[in-house]
Residue, then its C-alpha position, 0 to 999 in steps of 0.5 A: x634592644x627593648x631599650x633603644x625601641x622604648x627611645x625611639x618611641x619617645x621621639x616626637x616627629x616635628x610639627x610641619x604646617x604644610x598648608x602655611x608652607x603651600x606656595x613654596x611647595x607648590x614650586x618646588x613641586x612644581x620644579x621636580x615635575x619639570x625634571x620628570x617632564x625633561x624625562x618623560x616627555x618626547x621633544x615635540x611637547x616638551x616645551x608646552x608642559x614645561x611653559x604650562x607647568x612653570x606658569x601653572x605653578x607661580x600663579x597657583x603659589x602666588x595665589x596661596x601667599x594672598x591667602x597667607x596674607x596677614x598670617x604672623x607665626x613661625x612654622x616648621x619647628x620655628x626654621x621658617x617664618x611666615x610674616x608680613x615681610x616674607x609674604x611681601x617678598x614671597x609675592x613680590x618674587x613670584x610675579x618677577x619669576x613669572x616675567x621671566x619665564x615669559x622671557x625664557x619662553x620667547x626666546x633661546x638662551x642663545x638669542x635665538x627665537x623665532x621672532x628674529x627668524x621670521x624678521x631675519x631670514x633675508x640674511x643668508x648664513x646669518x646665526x637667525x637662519x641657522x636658529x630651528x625651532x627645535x633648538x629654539x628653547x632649552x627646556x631644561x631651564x623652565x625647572x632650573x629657574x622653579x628651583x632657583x624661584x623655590x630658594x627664592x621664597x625660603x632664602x627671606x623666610x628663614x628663621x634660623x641661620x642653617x636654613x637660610x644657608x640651605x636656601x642660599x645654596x638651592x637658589x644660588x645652584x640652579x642659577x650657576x647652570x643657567x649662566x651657562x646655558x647659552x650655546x653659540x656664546x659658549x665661551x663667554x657664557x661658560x666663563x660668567x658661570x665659572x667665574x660665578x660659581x667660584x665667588x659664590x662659592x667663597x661667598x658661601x663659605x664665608x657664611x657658613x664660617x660666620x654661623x659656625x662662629x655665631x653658634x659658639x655666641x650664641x648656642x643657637x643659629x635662630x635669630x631670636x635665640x641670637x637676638x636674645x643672647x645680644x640682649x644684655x649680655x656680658x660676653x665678650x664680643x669677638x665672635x659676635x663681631x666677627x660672626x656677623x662680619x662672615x655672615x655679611x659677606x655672603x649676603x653682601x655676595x648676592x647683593x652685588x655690593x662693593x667690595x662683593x661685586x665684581x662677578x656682576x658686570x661679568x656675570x650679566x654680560x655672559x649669561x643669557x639675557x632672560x637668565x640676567x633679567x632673573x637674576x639682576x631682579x629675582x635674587x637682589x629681591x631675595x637677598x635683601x629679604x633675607x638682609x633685612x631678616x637677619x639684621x632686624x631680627x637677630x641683630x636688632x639690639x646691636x645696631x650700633x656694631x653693624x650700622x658703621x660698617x653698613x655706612x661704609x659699604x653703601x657710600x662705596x656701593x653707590x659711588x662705584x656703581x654710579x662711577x663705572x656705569x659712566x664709563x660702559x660700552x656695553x648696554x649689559x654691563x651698563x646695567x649691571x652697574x647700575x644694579x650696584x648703584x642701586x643696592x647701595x641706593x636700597x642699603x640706605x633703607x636698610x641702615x634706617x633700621x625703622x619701620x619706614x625704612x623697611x616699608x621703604x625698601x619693600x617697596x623699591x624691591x617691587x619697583x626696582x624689580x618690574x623696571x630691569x626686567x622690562x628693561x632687559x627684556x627690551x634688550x632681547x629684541x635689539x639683535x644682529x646677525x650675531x646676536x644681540x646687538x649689546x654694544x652701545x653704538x649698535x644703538x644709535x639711532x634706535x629711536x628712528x628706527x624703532x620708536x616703539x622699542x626705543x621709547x620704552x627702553x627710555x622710560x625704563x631708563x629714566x625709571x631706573x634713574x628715579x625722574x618723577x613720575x616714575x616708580x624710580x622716584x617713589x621708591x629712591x624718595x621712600x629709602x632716603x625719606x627712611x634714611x633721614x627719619x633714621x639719622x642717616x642725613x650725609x648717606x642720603x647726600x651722598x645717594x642725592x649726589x651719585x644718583x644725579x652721576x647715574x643719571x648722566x649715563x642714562x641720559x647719554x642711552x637715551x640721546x644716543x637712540x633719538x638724537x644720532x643718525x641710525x647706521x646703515x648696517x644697524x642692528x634689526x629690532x625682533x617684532x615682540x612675540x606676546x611673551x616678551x610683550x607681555x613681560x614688557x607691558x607688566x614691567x611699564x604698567x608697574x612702573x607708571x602705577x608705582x610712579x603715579x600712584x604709589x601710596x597703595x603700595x606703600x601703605x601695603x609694605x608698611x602693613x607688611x613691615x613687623x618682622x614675627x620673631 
């Protein structure tokens, strides 16, 4: 017994530096809070603590990243980096999350809300009618989307491959639920979120099976320990090759790359739209962060064995998602292909494997991000008596009837389809810019090329709104509530100051980019 006593006595308790890890406490915190609330709280009050404590806690995380701003060390046992790419990224998803709680809290998940309500009443037995306000948010999924936000933070942060497989899984866990919470869709709902939760799922496994077979390389799962047994080493490269292979593939699984793709359109359509907004924004975010980590730090010295495959993924990633966008009916599923394009219009940056190219794509995440938030939640305030109005000829004439709403969804559009002026542009120009630098010439023709396809079906929304007659049993444009006005003013403000004047920004990722290792 005194043996095992003198053991346990020579065991050193890990060095934690809770003040450096603040901002992903405080979220998780935050999260834990909003179960006790969802305990605790009696119904009448729940929905303003849960508002409170979400927005509380982003802003105070958000705050604590600015301080750590500059920081370049490894924390927790070496498990977490706190880097300028991190921080970029940390900062970045918390503002998202933010926009996205102002969604959630407009809102049901239903499409409900009391602004339809109040706009809606005059059509008797309609779903609008029958939305009370004690139904009218669900507050489970204020600490849901905290926990998601939570894994959010760490999934880019992660220094060694078990940790970013845990982060993987606690943002992943939450948003399988969130998928499923709209009530009067239930169906469609519950099936984007099966169907979600079985490919993430494979996706996760397919990880897990990658870091078992980079262990046994390697004898590590840190990516600098990876990264040095890549250097110069005589082993055989088969598990290397087919580690990294696995690996990809559940990060190409977030990412909504082909071939990983095909629960986007699906998934977007069925989860509730605020929940979609977080996810299309938030989680591609992450997981570029988390991309980039892995193959600027642990695979930087084999580049050679992953860029030729990374080639392949993007062209297909872009030609698909610009290709299928063209042939939607439906404005949610549109959007979701577009996001495809989009992540092979960022993997580019990726493939640049410099400096530029990781500035460049920091940038487009921001940018990218603010756009389709604001873009989905202009999709909110377009209903009828069923729901959202989310096909794609409720939409004719919408510019007549609401030129405001109308008009704003336009200019995310051409956003989205990178016309100057716009953040699109800047950060479409930063990646291929990056690109080029980086020996990646005929990608970027191929991005140049599908980029012009994704601007036809663009276009084709925008003359459908202003350049059709409105239908006499046209859909009713809700009058924006503050939070939804607000999530839409942040998502305009951020795209005509990025397309303006985006150097500052620029200049910020650029400072941000070295990875600490």
């Amino acid at each position: 017994m005194s043996a095992i006593v003198a053991a346990a006595g020579d065991i050193t308790a890990p060095s934690i530096e809770y003040g450096a890890l603040a901002p992903m406490l405080i979220v998780f915190g935050a999260a834990l809070l909003g179960v006790l609330v969802e305990a605790f709280v009696p119904v009448a009050h729940r929905f303003a603590a849960q508002v409170g404590l979400a927005i509380t806690a982003i802003v105070a995380a958000f705050v604590g990243v600015v301080v750590l701003a500059g920081s370049h060390s490894v924390l927790a046992e070496g498990a977490v980096a706190n880097d300028g790419p991190a921080l970029f990224i940390e900062g970045t998803v918390l503002a998202l999350g933010l926009a996205s709680i102002l969604l959630l809290a407009e809102r049901s998940l239903d499409a409900g809300g009391s602004a339809l309500v109040a706009q809606a009443a005059a059509l008797p037995g309609s779903a609008a009618e029958r939305a009370q306000p004690s139904d009218a948010v669900q507050t489970e999924a204020f600490p849901l989307a905290l926990f998601a936000l939570g894994g959010m933070m760490l999934f880019p942060a992660a220094n060694d491959l078990l940790t970013m497989f845990v982060a993987l899984e606690v943002l992943s866990l939450p948003l399988y639920l969130l998928c499923g919470l709209a009530r009067r869709r239930r169906l469609l709902s519950q099936e984007a979120a099966v169907k979600y939760f079985l490919l993430g799922a494979f996706s996760s496994a397919f990880f897990l099976y990658g870091l078992a077979l980079l262990y046994g390389y390697a004898g590590t799962v840190r990516l600098s320990g990876i990264a040095d047994a890549t250097r110069g080493s005589t082993k055989s490269d088969g598990l290397l090759v087919i580690g990294l292979a696995l690996l990809a593939v559940g990060l190409l699984f977030k990412l909504s790359a082909v071939p990983f793709h095909s629960w986007t359109p699906d998934v977007y359509q069925g989860a509730p739209t605020p929940v979609t907004a977080f996810m299309a924004a938030g989680t591609k975010v992450a997981a570029f962060g988390a991309l980039l980590r892995v193959l600027y730090v642990g695979f930087a010295d084999v580049r050679w064995d992953w860029r030729p495959m990374m080639w392949i993924i993007a062209i297909a990633t872009m030609v698909v998602g610009a290709v299928l966008a063209v042939t939607q009916t439906d404005i949610k599923r549109m959007l979701a292909y577009s996001s495809v394009a989009h992540a092979g219009f960022l993997l580019t940056g990726v493939i640049a494997a410099n400096k530029e190219g990781l500035s460049g794509t920091l940038f487009y995440l921001l940018a990218y991000g603010f756009t389709t938030i604001g873009a989905f939640a202009i999709v909110t305030l377009v209903r009828d008596a069923g729901g959202e109005a989310t096909h794609l000829s409720r939409w004719q004439g919408l510019g007549r009837r609401s030129p405001l709403v109308a008009g704003a969804f336009a200019f995310f559009l051409l956003a989205l389809a990178g016309i100057p002026l716009t953040s699109g542009f800047a950060g479409k120009f930063a990646v291929f810019a990056a690109a080029i630098k980086g020996g990646a010439t005929p990608l970027v023709v191929v991005g140049v090329l599908t980029s012009a396809i994704a601007a036809f079906f663009y276009v084709k929304v925008i003359v459908l709104m202003f350049f059709s007659e409105p239908a006499a049993d046209g859909p009713t444009v809700a009058i924006p509530s503050p939070f939804t006005a607000a999530a839409v003013a942040l998502g305009l403000a951020v795209t005509v100051v990025l397309g303006v004047m985006p150097q500052p920004l620029l200049d910020l990722a650029q400072q941000a980019a070295p990875f600490v290792r």
